[in-house]
C-alpha positions as a printed NumPy array, in Angstrom:
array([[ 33.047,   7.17 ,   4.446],
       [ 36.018,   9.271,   2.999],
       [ 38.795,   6.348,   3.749],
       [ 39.669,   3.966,   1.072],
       [ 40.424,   0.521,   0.565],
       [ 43.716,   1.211,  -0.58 ],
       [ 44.879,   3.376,   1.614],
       [ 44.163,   0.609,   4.222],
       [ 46.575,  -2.019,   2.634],
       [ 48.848,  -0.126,   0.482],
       [ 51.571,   1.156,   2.167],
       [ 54.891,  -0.838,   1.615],
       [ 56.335,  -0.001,   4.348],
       [ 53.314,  -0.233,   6.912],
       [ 54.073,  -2.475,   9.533],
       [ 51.299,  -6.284,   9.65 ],
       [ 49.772,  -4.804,  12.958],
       [ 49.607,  -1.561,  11.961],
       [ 47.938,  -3.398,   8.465],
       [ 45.509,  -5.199,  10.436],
       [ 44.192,  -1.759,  12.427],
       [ 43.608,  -0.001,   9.529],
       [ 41.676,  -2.901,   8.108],
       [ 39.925,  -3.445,  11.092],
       [ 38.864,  -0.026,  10.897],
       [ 37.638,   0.128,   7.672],
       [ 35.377,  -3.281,   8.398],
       [ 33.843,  -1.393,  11.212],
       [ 33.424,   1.569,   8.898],
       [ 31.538,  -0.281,   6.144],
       [ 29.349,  -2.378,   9.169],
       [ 27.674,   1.196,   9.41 ],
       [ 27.014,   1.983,   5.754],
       [ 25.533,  -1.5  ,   4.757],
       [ 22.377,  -2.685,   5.062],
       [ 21.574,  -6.774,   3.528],
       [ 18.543,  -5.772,   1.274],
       [ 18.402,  -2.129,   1.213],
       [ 18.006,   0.429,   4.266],
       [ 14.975,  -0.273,   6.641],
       [ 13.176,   3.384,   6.165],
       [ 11.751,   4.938,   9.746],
       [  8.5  ,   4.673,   9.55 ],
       [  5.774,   2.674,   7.167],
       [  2.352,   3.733,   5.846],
       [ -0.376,   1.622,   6.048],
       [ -4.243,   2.2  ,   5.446],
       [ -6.731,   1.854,   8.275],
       [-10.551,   2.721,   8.489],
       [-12.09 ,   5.548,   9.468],
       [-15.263,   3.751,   9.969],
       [-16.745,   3.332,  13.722],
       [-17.244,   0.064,  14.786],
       [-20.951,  -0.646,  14.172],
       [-22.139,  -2.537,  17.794],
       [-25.621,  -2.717,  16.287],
       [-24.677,  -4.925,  13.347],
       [-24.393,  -8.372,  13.731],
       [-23.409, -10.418,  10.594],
       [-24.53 , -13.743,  10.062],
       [-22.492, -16.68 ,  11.194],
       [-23.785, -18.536,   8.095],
       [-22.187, -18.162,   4.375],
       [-25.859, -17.427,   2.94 ],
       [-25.014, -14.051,   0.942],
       [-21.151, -14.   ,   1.764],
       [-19.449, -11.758,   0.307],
       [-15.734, -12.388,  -1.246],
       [-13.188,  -8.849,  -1.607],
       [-10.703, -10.004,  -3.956],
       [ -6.944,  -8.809,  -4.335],
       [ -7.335,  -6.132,  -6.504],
       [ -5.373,  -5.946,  -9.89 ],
       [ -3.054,  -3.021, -10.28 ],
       [ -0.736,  -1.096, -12.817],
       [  3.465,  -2.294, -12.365],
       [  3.662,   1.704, -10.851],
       [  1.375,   0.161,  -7.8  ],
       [  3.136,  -3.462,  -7.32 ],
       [  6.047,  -2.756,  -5.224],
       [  5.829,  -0.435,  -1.938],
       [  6.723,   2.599,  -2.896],
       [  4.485,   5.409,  -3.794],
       [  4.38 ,   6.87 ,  -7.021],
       [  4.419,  10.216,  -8.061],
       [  3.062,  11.244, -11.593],
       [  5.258,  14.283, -12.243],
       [  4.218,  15.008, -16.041],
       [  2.022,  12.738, -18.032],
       [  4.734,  10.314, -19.292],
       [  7.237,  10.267, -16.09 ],
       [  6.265,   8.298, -13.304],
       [  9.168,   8.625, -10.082],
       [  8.436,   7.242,  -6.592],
       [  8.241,   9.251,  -3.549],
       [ 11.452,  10.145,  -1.354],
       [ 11.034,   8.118,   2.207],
       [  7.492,   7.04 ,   1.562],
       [  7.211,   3.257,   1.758],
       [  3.582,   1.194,   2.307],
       [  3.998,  -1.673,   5.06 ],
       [  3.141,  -4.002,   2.251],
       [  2.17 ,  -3.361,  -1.706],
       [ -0.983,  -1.335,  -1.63 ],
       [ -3.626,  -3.922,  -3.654],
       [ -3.616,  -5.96 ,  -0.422],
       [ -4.051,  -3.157,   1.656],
       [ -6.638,  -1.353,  -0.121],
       [ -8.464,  -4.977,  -0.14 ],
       [ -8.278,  -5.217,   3.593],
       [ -9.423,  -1.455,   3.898],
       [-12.571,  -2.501,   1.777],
       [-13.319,  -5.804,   3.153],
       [-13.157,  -3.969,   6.776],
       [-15.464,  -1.157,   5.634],
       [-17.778,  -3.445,   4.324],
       [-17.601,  -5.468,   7.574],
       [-18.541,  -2.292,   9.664],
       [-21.535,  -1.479,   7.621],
       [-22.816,  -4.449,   6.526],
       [-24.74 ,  -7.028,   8.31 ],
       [-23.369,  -9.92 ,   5.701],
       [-20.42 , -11.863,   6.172],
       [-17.59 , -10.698,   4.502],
       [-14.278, -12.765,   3.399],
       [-11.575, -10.718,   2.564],
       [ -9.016, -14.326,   3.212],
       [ -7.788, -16.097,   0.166],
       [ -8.324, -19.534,   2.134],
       [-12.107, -18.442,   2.368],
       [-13.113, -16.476,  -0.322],
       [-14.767, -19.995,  -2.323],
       [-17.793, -19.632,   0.331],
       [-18.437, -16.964,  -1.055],
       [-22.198, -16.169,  -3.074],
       [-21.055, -13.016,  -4.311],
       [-17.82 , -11.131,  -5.584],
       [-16.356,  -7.733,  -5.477],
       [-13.148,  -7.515,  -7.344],
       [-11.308,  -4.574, -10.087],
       [ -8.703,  -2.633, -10.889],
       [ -6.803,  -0.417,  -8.464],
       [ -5.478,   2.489, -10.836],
       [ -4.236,   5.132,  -8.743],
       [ -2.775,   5.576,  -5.712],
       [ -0.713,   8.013,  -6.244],
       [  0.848,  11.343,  -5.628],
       [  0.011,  13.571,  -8.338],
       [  3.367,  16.558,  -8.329],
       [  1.619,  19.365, -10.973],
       [ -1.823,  19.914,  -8.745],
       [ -0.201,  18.64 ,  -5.171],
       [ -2.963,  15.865,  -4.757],
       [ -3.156,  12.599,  -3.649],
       [ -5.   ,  10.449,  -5.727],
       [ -7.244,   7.032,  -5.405],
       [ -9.209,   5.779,  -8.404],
       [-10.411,   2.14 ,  -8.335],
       [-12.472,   0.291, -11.054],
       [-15.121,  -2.453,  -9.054],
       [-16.63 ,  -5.096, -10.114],
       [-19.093,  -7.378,  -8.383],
       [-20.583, -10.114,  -8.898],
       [-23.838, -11.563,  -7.852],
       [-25.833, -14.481,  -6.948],
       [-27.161, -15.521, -10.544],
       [-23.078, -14.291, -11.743],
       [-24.335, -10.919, -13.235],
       [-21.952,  -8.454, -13.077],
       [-22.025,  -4.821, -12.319],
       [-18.992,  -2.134, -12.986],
       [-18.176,   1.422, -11.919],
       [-15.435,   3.763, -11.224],
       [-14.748,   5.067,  -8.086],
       [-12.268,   8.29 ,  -7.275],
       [-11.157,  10.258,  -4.618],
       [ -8.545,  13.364,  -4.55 ],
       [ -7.303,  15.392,  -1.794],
       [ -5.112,  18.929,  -2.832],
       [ -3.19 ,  21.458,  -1.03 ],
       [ -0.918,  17.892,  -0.113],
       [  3.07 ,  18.55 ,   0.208],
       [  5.359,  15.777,  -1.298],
       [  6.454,  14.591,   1.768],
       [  5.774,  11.602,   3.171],
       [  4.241,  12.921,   6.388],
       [  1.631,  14.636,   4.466],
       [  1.456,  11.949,   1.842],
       [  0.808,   9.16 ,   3.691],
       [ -2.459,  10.495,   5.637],
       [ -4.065,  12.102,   2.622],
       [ -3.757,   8.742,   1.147],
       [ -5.609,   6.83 ,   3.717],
       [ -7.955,   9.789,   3.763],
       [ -8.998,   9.147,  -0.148],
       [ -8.421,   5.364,   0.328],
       [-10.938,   5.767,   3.008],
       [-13.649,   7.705,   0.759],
       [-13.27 ,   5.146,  -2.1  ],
       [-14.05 ,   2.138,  -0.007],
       [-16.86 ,   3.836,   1.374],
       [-18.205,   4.432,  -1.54 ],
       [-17.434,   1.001,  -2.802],
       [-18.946,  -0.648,   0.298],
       [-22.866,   1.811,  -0.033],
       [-23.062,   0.769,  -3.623],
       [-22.057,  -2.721,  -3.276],
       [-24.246,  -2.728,  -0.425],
       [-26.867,  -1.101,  -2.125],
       [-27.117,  -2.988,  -5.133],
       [-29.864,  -5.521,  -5.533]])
């Protein structure tokens, strides 16, 4: 918009009607430059599974051995919608046009709870109303998932946690990186699923796994 507000009221010797066009104008002017809580970007990115659909499992209707994915914890960088990029080791920026559906802890937690679902024959409860009927426990830390600018990857690292029956608990690290990924969002957004993908699989065969 190159007209300004006080060339639309200004002139002395501007005549009212000829005042009220010009504002009128520059209303309808500013009506396509403002957006009430920021501009809605094109497109989102979201995570989904990879996984077939298992018809052979069946899990149990019962809560006998249910399985709770918590809401994974997660760095300030990965609480908002935005995806970060790590351009040096102390400079964190976000990514131009790349915006999650919804902040990626509760995605990543729906990605693993599915996962789990599709290779499991347990019930899993990935709900907040739910997760109390639960025998066991697989929470953590989600630490990266990122865009990392000086080796063009995409980057997932996730610290799990579960817990048993008897409440032992059981930790380890989980990571997944994808190169030869160009800082766009196009290119971002699928590598990130990708990696997402790999970590939860990973995090579903060991928690599955595990005694």
């Amino acid at each position: 918009m190159n007209a300004k507000w006080g060339k639309g009221f200004a002139g002395r010797n501007a005549v009212f009607s000829g005042r009220m066009a010009m504002g009128a104008a520059v209303l309808l002017g500013l009506a396509g430059c403002i957006s009430i809580g920021g501009e809605t970007p094109e497109s989102l990115i979201t995570l989904t599974p990879v996984d077939p659909v298992n018809q052979s499992v069946t899990p149990t209707s019962g809560t006998a051995g249910a399985i709770a994915v918590l809401t994974p914890e997660t760095a300030a960088m990965l609480d908002v919608t935005r995806v970060p990029v790590q351009v040096n080791e102390t400079k964190i920026a976000y990514l131009t046009e790349a915006f999650w559906v919804e902040k990626p802890a509760r995605l990543f937690r729906r990605l693993l709870g599915e996962t789990l679902r599709r290779r499991g024959d347990v019930l899993i409860l990935d709900n907040d109303d739910v997760t109390q009927l639960a025998t066991q426990y697989v929470r953590g830390s989600l630490l990266d998932m990122t865009y990392d600018a000086p080796s063009s990857s995409v980057v997932v690292r996730f610290d799990a946690m579960r817990t048993d029956e008897e409440g032992e608990v059981v930790t380890r690290r989980f990571e997944a990186r994808e190169s030869g990924v160009l800082p766009e969002a196009e290119f971002v957004g699928p590598a990130l699923n990708r990696a997402a993908n790999q970590v939860a699989g990973d995090v579903a065969n060991w928690v599955l796994a595990t005694p």
